[in-house]
C-alpha positions, 0 to 999 in steps of 0.5 A: 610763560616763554615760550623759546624760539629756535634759531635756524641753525638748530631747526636745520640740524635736527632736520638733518639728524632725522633724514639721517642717511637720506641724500636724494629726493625722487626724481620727480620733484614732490608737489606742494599746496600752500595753505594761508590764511591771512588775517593780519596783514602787517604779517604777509612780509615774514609769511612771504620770506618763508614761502620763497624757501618752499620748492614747487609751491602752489600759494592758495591765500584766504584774506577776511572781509572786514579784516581791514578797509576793503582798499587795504585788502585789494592792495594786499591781494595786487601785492600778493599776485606781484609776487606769487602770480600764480597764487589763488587769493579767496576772500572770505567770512570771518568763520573759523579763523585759520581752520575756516580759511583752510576749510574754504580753500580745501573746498576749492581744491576738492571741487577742482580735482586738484591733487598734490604731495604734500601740503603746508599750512600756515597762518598769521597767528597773534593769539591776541585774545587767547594769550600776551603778545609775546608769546603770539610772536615767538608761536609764530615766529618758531612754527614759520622757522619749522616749516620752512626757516630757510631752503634747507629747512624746507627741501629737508621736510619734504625730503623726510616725508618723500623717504618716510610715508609712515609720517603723516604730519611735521610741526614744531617739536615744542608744539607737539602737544599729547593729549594724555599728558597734557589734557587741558591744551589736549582737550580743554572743554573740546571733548565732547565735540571732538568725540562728536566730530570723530563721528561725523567726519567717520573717523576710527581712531583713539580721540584718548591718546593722540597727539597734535600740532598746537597752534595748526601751522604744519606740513602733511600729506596732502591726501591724508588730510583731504580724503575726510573732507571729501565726504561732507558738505564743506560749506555747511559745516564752516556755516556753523562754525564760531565767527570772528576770534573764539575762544575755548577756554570757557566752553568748546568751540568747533573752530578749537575742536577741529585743530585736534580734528586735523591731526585726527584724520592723520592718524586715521590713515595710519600715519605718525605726526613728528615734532621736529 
């Protein structure tokens, strides 16, 4: 199956079409966690030219032991302090994929106090084990256009969720998956665990009827998503979670079961995911 990639222009109109009447962001400007997990390197160039549209950003990058040559890896991280010197680089087990990534640098952003508006999450997707090339390519290429294709793109998310705090969570409309219409990408073999999950992470919500950002890359209130994992031993929970590249097609795996997790702890604090 193709999947289409939107061109920039229409991300931008219809970013435009949901701020509608809204012309100001606040006086102060909102503050921005950058999340990435980068797995393959050769993707850093089209993850880089989208991180620059992104207004006060702080860049927190996981790199995976064993990804590549330990050299390969150090170049990386110079090139990536060269360009964002600011940026906090972490260097990780293969655990998880992206969600593990994101789990570590959450660990470090709760162990630190550290606290922001928002936060965007993107990753290197391939999906070279799940899926063709192809459509890994045009998944990426259409939720690194969503997020942050270009400056307006980018200032017009913050500026929807500043002005609309109902909205927990933004991604590609085309990767709006709902749960009850579609429930083998909802759950596929994940039910159980999520319903497992649900209880450990304490979370009162309805795991029958949700919707969620397929493929986890996505803006979202930054304390909306932390709070849940502020109760549990985040080290020990990426401990059991699946090694190297998973999948869930045959049997649940947590590192799947968590991408519907994240979108659970939004609609757990009461707030809306929108597709744009």
């Amino acid at each position: 199956m193709k999947y289409p990639v939107r061109a920039i222009s229409v991300i931008e109109n219809n970013i435009t079409w949901f701020i509608g009447s809204i012309n100001t962001l606040p006086l102060t400007e909102p503050t921005v966690a950058a999340v990435v997990h980068l797995y393959y390197l050769d993707i850093w160039e089209e993850m880089r030219a989208r991180l620059v549209n992104i207004p006060k950003l702080d860049l927190y990058i996981t790199l995976v032991e064993g990804s590549a040559p330990a050299e390969e890896l150090v170049k990386m991280e110079n090139e990536i302090m060269f360009q964002f010197p600011s940026a906090k680089v972490f260097h990780i087990e293969n655990k998880g994929l992206d969600i593990g990534g994101f789990l570590n640098i959450a660990d470090y952003l709760i162990k630190n106090n550290l606290h922001y508006d928002f936060l965007v999450k993107l990753h290197s997707k391939k999906s070279l084990h799940t899926a063709d090339v192809d459509t890994g390519v045009t998944w990426r290429t259409e939720a690194y256009n969503t997020l942050a294709g270009s400056p307006a793109i980018a200032k017009g998310v913050i500026k929807l969720m500043t002005a609309h705090p109902e909205i927990g969570m933004v991604g590609s409309a085309i990767w709006n998956i709902y749960s009850k219409t579609n429930q083998l990408m909802g759950y596929g073999h994940n039910y159980m665990t999520i319903k497992n999950l649900v209880k450990d992470f304490g979370l009162k919500t309805d795991i029958d009827n949700f919707n969620f950002i397929a493929g986890t890359m996505f803006w979202a209130n930054y304390e909306s998503l932390m709070k849940p994992l502020r109760g549990i031993d985040i080290p020990a929970f990426i401990a059991r979670m699946e090694p190297g590249a998973c999948d869930d097609s045959r049997k649940s795996t947590i590192t799947h079961s968590m991408e519907r997790i994240l979108a659970l702890f939004i609609a757990a604090d009461k707030k809306r995911i929108v597709g744009i």
